[in-house]
KOLDRENMAR-256900 format. One record per residue (C-alpha): residue number from 1; x, y, z. Coordinates in nm, 4 decimals. Example, Ala and Ser with C-alpha at 12.3 -4.5 7.8 and 13.67 -1.06 7.14 Angstrom:
2
@vexfi:1	xx:1.2300	yy:-0.4500	zz:0.7800
@vexfi:2	xx:1.3670	yy:-0.1060	zz:0.7140
***
This chain:
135
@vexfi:1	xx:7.7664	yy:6.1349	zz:4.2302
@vexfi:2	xx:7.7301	yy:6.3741	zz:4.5184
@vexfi:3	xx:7.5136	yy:6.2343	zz:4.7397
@vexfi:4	xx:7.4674	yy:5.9655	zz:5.0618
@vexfi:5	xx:7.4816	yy:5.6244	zz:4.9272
@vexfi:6	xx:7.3147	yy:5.3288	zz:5.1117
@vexfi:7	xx:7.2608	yy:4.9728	zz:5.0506
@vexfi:8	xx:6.9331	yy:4.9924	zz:4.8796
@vexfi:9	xx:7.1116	yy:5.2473	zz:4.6046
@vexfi:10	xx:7.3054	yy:4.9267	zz:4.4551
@vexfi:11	xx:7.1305	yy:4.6369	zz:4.5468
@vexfi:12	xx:7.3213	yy:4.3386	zz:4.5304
@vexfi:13	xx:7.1455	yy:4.1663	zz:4.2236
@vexfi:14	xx:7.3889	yy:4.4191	zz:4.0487
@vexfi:15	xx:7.7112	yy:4.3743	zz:4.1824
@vexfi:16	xx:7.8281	yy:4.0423	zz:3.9682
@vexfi:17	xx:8.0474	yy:3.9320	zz:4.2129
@vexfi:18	xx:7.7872	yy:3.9535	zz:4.4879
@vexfi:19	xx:7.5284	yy:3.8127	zz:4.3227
@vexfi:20	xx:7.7482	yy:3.4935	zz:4.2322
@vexfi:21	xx:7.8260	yy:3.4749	zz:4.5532
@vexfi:22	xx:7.4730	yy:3.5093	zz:4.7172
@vexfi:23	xx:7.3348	yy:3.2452	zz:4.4524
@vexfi:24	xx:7.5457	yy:2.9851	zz:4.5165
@vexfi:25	xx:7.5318	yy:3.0421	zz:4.9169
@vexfi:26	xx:7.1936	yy:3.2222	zz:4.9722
@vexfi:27	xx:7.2731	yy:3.2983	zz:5.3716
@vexfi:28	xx:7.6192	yy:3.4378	zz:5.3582
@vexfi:29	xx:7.6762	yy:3.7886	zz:5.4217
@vexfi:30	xx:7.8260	yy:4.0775	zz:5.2447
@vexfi:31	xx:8.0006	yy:4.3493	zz:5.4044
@vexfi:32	xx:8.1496	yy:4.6503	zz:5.1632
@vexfi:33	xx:8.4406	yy:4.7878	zz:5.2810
@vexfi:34	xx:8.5245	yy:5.1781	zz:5.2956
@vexfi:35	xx:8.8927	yy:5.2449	zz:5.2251
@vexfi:36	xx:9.0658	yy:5.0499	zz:5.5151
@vexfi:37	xx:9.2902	yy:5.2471	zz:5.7387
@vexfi:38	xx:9.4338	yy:5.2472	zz:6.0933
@vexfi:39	xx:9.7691	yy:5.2119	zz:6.2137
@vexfi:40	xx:10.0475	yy:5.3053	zz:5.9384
@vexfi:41	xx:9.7614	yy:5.3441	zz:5.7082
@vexfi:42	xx:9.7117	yy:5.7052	zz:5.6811
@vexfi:43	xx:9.5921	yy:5.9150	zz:5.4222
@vexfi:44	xx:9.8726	yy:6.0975	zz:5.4613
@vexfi:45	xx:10.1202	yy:5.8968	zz:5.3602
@vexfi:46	xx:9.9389	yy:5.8615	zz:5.0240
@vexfi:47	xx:9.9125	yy:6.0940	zz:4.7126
@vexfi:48	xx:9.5945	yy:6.2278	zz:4.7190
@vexfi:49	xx:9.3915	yy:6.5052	zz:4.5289
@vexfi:50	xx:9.0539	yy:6.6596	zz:4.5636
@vexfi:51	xx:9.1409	yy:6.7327	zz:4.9749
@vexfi:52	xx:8.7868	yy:6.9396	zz:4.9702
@vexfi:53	xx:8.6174	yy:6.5589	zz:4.9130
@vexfi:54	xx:8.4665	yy:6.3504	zz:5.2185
@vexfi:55	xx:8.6523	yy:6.0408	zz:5.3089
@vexfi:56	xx:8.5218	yy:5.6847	zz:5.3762
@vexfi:57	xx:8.7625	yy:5.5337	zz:5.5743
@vexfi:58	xx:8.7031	yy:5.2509	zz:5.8130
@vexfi:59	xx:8.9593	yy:5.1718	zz:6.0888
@vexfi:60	xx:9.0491	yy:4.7697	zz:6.0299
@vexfi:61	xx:8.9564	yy:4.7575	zz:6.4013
@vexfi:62	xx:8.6260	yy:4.8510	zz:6.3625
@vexfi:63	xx:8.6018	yy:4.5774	zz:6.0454
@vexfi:64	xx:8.7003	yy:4.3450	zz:6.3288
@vexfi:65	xx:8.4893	yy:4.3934	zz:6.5625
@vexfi:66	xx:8.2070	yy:4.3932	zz:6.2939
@vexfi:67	xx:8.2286	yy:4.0611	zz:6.1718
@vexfi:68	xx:8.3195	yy:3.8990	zz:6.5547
@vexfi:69	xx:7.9750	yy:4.0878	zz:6.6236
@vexfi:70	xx:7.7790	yy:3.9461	zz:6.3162
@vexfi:71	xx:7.9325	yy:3.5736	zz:6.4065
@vexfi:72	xx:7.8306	yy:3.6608	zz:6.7853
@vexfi:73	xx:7.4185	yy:3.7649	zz:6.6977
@vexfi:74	xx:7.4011	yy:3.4363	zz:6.4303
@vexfi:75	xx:7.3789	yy:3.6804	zz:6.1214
@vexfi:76	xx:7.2733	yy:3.5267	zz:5.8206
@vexfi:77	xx:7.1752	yy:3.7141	zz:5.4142
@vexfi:78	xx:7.2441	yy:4.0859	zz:5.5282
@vexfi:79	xx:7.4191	yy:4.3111	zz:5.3368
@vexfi:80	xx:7.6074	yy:4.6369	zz:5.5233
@vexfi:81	xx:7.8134	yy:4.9293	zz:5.4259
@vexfi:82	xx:8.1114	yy:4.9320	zz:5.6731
@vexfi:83	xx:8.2186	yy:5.2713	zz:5.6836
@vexfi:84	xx:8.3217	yy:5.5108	zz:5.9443
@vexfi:85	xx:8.0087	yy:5.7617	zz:6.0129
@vexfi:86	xx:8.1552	yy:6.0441	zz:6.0069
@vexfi:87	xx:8.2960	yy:6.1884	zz:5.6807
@vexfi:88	xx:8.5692	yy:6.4480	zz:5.7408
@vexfi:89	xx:8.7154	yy:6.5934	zz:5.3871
@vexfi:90	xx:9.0909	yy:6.4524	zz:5.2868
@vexfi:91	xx:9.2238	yy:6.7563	zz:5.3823
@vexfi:92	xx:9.0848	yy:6.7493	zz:5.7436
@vexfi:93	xx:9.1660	yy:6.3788	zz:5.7801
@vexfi:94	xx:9.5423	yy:6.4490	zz:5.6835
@vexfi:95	xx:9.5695	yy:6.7724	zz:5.8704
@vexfi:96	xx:9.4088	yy:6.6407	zz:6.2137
@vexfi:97	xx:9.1774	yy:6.9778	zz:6.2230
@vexfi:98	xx:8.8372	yy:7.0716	zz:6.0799
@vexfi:99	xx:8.8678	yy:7.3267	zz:5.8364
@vexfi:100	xx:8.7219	yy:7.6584	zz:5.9254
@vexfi:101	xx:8.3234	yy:7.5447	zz:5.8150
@vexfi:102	xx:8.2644	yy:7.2440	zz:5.9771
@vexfi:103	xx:8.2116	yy:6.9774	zz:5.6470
@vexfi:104	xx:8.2142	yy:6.7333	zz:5.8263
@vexfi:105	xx:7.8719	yy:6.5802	zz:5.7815
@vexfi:106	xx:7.8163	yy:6.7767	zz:5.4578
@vexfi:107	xx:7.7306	yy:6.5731	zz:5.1559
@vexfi:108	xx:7.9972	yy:6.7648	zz:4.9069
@vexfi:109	xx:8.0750	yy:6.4271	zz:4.7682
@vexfi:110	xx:7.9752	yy:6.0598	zz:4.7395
@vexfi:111	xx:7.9557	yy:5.9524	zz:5.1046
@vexfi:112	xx:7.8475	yy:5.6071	zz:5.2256
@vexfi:113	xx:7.6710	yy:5.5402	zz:5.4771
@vexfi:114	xx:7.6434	yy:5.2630	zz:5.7373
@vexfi:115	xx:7.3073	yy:5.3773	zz:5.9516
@vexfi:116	xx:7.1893	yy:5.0030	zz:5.8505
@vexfi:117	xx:7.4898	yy:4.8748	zz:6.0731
@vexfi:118	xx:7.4621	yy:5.0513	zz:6.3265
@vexfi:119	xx:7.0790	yy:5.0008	zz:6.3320
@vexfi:120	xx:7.0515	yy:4.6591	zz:6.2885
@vexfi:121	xx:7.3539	yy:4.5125	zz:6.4808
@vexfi:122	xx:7.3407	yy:4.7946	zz:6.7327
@vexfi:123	xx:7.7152	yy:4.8423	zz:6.6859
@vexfi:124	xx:7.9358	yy:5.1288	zz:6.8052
@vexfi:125	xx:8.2294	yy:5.2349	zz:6.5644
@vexfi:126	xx:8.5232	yy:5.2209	zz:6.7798
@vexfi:127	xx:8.6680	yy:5.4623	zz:6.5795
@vexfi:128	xx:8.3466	yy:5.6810	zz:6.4552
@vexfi:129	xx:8.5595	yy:5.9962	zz:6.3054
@vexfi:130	xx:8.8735	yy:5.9051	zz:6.0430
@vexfi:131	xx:9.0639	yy:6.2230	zz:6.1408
@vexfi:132	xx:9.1154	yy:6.0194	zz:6.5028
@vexfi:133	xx:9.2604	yy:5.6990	zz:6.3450
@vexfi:134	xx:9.6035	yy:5.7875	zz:6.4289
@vexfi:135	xx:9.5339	yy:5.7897	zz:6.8093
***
C-alpha cells in the first residue's frame, strides 16, 4: 500500500509473534526493524527491482545505539518502528545521487516511519539518510 505506515496502523495485538511475546512478558519491548544495512551491506550489491520505490533501510549502528538508549532511559511496553527517516528511492540509494525531482520524502510507496522514536526517546539517527550509509 502506498502510504506512511506507523505503529498504530498494525497494532501489535495482530502481529502473532508479538502478541505471544507481549502476553507472556507484558513490559518487554518491540522494536521492528527496516531492512538492516551499513557496512558491506549495500543495496547495491543486491538484485533489486522497482529502483523508483522508497527504501527503509536502517544502518545496524543506529539499531545499536537504539536499544543502548532504550536500556539507558529504563524503557519498558513500547513498541517503535526503527527505520531511517529519510526514504530515498532504490535507485538513489544505489546511485549515491537524488534523481532529478527530489523523491526523497515523497510517499510513492509504503514508507515507515519512526517519528514515535524519535519523539519519545528523543533519539538522533546517526545515519538519518540511507544513500550516506556507505560513508
Amino acid at each position: 500500500t502506498p502510504k506512511e505506515f506507523t505503529e498504530d496502523d498494525v497494532p501489535v495485538e495482530e502481529v502473532l509473534a508479538e502478541r505471544l511475546i507481549k502476553a507472556a512478558y507484558p513490559h518487554i519491548n518491540i522494536l521492528r526493524l527496516a531492512g538492516l544495512m551499513g557496512c558491506d551491506r549495500q543495496l547495491k550489491n543486491y538484485k533489486v527491482s522497482n529502483l523508483d520505490l522508497p527504501v527503509n533501510h536502517v544502518h545496524y549502528a543506529d539499531v545499536c545505539a537504539v536499544i543502548k538508549a532504550m536500556i539507558e532511559q529504563r524503557s519498558s511496553s513500547k513498541l517503535y518502528n526503527v527505520v531511517a527517516p529519510m526514504h530515498p528511492s532504490k535507485a538513489e540509494v544505489i546511485s549515491g545521487r537524488l534523481a532529478a525531482t527530489d523523491t526523497t520524502n515523497a510517499t510513492q510507496g509504503k514508507t515507515v516511519a519512526s517519528r514515535k522514536l524519535i519523539s519519545e526517546l528523543g533519539y538522533k539517527f546517526k545515519f538519518p539518510n540511507p544513500m550516506l550509509f556507505d560513508q
